[in-house]
C-alpha positions, 0 to 999 in steps of 0.5 A: 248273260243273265237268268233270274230266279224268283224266290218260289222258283229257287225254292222249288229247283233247290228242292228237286235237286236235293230230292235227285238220285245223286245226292253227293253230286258237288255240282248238282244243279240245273241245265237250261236250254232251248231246243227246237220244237213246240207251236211256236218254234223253240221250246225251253229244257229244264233238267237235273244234272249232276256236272256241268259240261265243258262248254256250258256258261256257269252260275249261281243263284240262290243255292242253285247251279245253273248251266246253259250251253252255249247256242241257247245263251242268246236265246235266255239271256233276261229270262225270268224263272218263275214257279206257279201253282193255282187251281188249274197249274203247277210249274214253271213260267218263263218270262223270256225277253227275247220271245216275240210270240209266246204259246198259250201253254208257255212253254214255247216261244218264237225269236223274230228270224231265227226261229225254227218251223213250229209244230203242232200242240196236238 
């Protein structure tokens, strides 16, 4: 299993993370997940949290704790997290060797024939 953190994003995750509710938290860190929904099928989860839960896969990467259950493991595994800011965005970019189909916003994605029904962006 593995996600990848650019430099910018590590940067910006460590920074959301100290600037969190519970600074005193020893396992703050980030939980990544896939949930259904968005145009394409699966859309990704990116929250602040201050514990792991039991079942979820652990790591680190540059200062930062990353959690991910286990049913989106598959689903992330080479996902490259990256942080971007231009005149027309700001945020993360994932770049998910898994996706067949990606959605012009980014922030959904479809995986061949376990890929659940999409829905509408508006």
């Amino acid at each position: 299993m593995t996600v990848i953190l650019t430099e910018k994003a590590a940067f910006r995750l460590r920074t959301f993370i100290r600037g969190s509710a519970d600074s005193t938290a020893t396992q703050k860190g980030i939980r990544l997940g896939v949930i259904d929904g968005g145009c394409n099928g699966y859309e990704y989860s990116l929250d602040i949290t201050n514990n792991p839960k039991p079942d979820d896969l652990v790591f680190e990467q540059d200062k930062v704790h990353i959690y991910i259950d286990p049913k989106s493991a598959p689903l992330l595994n080479g996902v490259v997290i990256d942080f971007v800011e231009s005149l027309t965005q700001s945020g993360f970019v994932f770049k998910n060797p898994n996706a067949t189909e990606t959605c012009g916003c980014g922030k959904s994605f479809a995986a061949g024939d376990c890929t659940p029904s999409a829905a509408s962006c508006s």
